[in-house]
Phi, psi and omega in degrees: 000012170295002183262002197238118150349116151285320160317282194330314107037285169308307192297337193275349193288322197281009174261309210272324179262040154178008201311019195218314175221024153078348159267126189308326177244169173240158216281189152273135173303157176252155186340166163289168139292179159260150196312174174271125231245037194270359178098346208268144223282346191246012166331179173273125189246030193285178171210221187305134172113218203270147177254040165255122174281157156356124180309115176106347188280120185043048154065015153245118182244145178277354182237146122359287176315283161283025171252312159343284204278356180253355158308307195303299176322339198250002129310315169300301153336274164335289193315282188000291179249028153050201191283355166270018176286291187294331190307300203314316182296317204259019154288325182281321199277320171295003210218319161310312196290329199268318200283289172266047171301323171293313191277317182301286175351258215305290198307309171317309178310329208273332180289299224264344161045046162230177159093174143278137182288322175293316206275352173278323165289325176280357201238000156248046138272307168294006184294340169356322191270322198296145220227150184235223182255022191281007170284342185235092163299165184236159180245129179217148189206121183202158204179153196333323139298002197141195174220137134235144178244149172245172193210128179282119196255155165290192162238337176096324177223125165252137210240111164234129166282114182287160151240187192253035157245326170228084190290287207272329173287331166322297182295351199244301189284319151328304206265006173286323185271001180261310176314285187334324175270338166096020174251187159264152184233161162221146208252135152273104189272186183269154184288281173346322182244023190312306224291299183304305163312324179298301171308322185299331154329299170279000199262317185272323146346298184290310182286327189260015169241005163279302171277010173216348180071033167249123208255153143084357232272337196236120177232157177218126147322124171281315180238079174342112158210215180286336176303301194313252164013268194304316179299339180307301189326331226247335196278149189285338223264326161296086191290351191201143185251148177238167180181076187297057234186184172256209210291297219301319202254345140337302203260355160304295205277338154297345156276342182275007175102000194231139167301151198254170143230128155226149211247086179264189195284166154207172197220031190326113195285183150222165161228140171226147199259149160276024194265352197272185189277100171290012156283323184248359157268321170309318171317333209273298190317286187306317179323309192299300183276010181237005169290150167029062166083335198078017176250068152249133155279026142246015193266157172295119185242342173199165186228101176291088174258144187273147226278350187240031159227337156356266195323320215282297152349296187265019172241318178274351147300295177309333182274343173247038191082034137278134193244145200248123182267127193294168159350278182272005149267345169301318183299304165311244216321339195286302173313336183264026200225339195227159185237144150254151182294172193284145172085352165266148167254000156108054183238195196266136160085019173257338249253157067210187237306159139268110193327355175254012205233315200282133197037048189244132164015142137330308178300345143283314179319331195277332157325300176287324165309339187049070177274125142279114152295160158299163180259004189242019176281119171269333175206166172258124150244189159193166176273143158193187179240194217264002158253011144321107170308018197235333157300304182309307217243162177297059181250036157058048176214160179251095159227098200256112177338162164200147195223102212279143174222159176267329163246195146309289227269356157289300184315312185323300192325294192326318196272337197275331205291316199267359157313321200069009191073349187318335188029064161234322145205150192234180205187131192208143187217114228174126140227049139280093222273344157315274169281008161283331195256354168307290196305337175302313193282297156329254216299331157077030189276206154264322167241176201198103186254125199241132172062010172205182172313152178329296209297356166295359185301326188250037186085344189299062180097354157232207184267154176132185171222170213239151149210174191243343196246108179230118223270049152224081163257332175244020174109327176280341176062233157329113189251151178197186197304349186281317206303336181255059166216150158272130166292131174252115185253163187207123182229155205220124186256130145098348183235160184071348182278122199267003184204000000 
């Protein structure tokens, strides 16, 4: 690990190794559920005991080193028994995920005590969607000379970094693109969501060495920490990194000397125009910024509108469960919602979130706002202007800014400005084709949504396929089973070309 900062290094414990409860270590686990009672042959098998198993046991290990090195066997393992092997996983893992989706849900909720429960439960109902290995087709060229073919290859053991927001769901759809490519993965999880990835770990384990004889193929830190995060980084047997997460453990991983694919923050705008349906752009808004809490990076986070369909806007928002907070309760949650520097005015790049706010209910935000809610309210909006910290900053909560502008080409600025450069996702509510290729054009993101919720970005009610992991600070965007392959070429000159 000499090629990785050590400051740096360091600076990563308070996001990654504890950014939500500030600890280095983890509690003793708690007990299982009981099993899932849906019948299906890939159910929650845990039973009696802890739910981190015996170090090494069903693919949780407590040293590092060795979760590495028994990935790699059950790399090995695979190459072995070739792509019905990987079909067979991710078969196992896509059917596991769907099955116990109610129950993994609630325990994830019960660690991480952020999110929605329905909404915890639907993103493992979808690992579904993750594309597998009908992805990786081979390519050929042949001609007077010969034939050649190239083929998407494993690299063999991947390091992948979990977040505590969508924990189990991150890790499930990772190991369907990762299996798919034919490589082992080994997982560091955020310490706040440790408890849960490990069980799913061993649960998935247990199904794919029953049903394929491949031990260890799936490995996880049981407790996760800065040693563990380096030794991974750092292991021969680790060709690639996957890294799911914010600036800070990015910018770790991007240093270490090994290729990264990471999956950084976002601050996504929306803009609305006046050509748009202010009806069904509000459905689209709240759908979007009130999933789970608003702790998707790809949700909707702040809203730019030209000033003479606003009302219009926030009045058909307010008709479809949203409550909108006047001045001064907007003034209240922002102080209880923000730590500021001392001598700061609460202005852009002063703000920040407080950790007890992220991703919780509306009905706390409203509390502190000093709200009475509906018990069916999916989000809080308010006015405010555009260097509002409820704009500026990435702040997970469903609370959404909404931001009066005069023109387009202001709302762009505005939207482009409030991105932050992350050029990871922008949203326009629009029928205008014009100011669609404007805002496209401008924010430069990875994803780019016109006229419907965030989550359609991801196949969700639009076209496409789901990861959980969307790559961009380094580029690849959407992952999927090509992004964890080596291209291989292979030529055979002057022979097999049959005409």
């Amino acid at each position: 690990m000499s090629a990785v900062n050590e400051k740096l290094i360091r600076d990563v414990v308070s996001e990654v190794l504890g950014r939500l409860n500030g600890a280095m270590t983890l509690p003793a686990p708690a007990a299982p559920a009981s099993a899932c009672s849906c019948g299906d042959k890939y159910v929650n098998l845990a039973t009696g005991g802890s739910l981190a198993a015996a170090s090494g046991r069903h693919g949780v290990f407590s040293d590092a080193n060795a979760a590495c090195a028994a990935a790699h066997e059950g790399f090995l393992q695979l190459r072995q028994k070739g792509i019905a092997a990987r079909s067979k996983v991710i078969e196992i893992v896509k059917t596991m995920a769907e099955a116990n989706a109610v129950e993994w849900g609630r325990i994830e909720l019960e660690e991480t005590k952020i999110g929605r429960l329905d909404h915890k439960i639907a993103k493992l109902q979808i690992i579904k969607l993750v594309p597998g290995v009908e992805w990786l087709r081979p390519d050929a060229r042949s001609g007077d000379h010969g034939i050649t073919l190239e083929e998407y290859t494993p690299f063999g053991v991947v390091a992948a970094i979990t977040p505590s927001t969508h924990s189990i769901p991150t890790l499930s759809g990772n190991i369907v693109n990762i299996v798919a490519a034919g490589n082992g993965v080994v997982f560091n999880a955020h310490p706040s969501a440790a408890k849960c990835a490990a069980m799913a770990v061993r649960e998935y384990n247990k199904a794919i060495e029953r049903e394929t004889g491949i031990r260890n193929l799936i490995t996880i830190i049981e407790t996760p920490t800065l040693d563990s995060f380096k030794a991974i980084c750092s292991h021969e047997a680790v060709r690639l990194l996957c890294v799911t997460g914010g600036p800070m453990v990015v910018k770790a991983a991007m240093q270490t000397g090994k290729r990264a694919i990471c999956a950084g923050p976002g601050n996504p705008p929306v803009f609305v125009d006046d050509t748009c349906c202010p009806a069904r752009a509000a459905k689209a808004i709240i759908q979007g910024a009130a999933f789970d809490n608003n702790l998707l990076c790809i949700g909707e986070k702040e809203v730019f509108v030209l000033d003479q369909v606003a009302d219009k806007l926030m009045q058909r928002m307010s008709e479809n469960g949203a409550v909108k907070l006047d001045p001064a309760q907007l003034d209240r949650l922002t102080k209880a919602a923000f730590t500021f520097k001392e001598g700061q005015g609460g202005g852009c790049g002063h703000a920040m979130t407080n950790k007890e706010f992220i991703g919780k209910d509306p009905a706390v935000l409203a509390k502190a706002a000093g709200v009475d809610l509906k018990p069916d309210t999916q989000l809080l909006f308010a006015e405010t202007d555009a260097n509002h910290p409820f704009v500026q900053e990435e702040q997970m909560m469903p609370m959404l800014p909404i931001v009066r502008v005069k023109s387009v080409e202001e709302g762009i600025e505005r939207s482009l400005q409030a991105e932050h450069n992350y050029k990871h996702t922008a949203i326009i509510h629009s029928h205008d084709v014009e100011n669609i290729t404007a805002m496209a054009r401008a924010l430069d993101t990875t994803l780019f949504v016109k006229n419907g919720p965030s989550p359609a970005g991801l196949g969700l009610g639009g076209e496409g396929y789901l990861s959980f992991s969307i790559a961009t600070p380094t580029g690849e965007g959407i992952t999927n089973p090509r992004t964890f392959t080596r291209v291989r070429r292979c030529v055979m000159v002057d022979n097999l070309r049959i005409y």
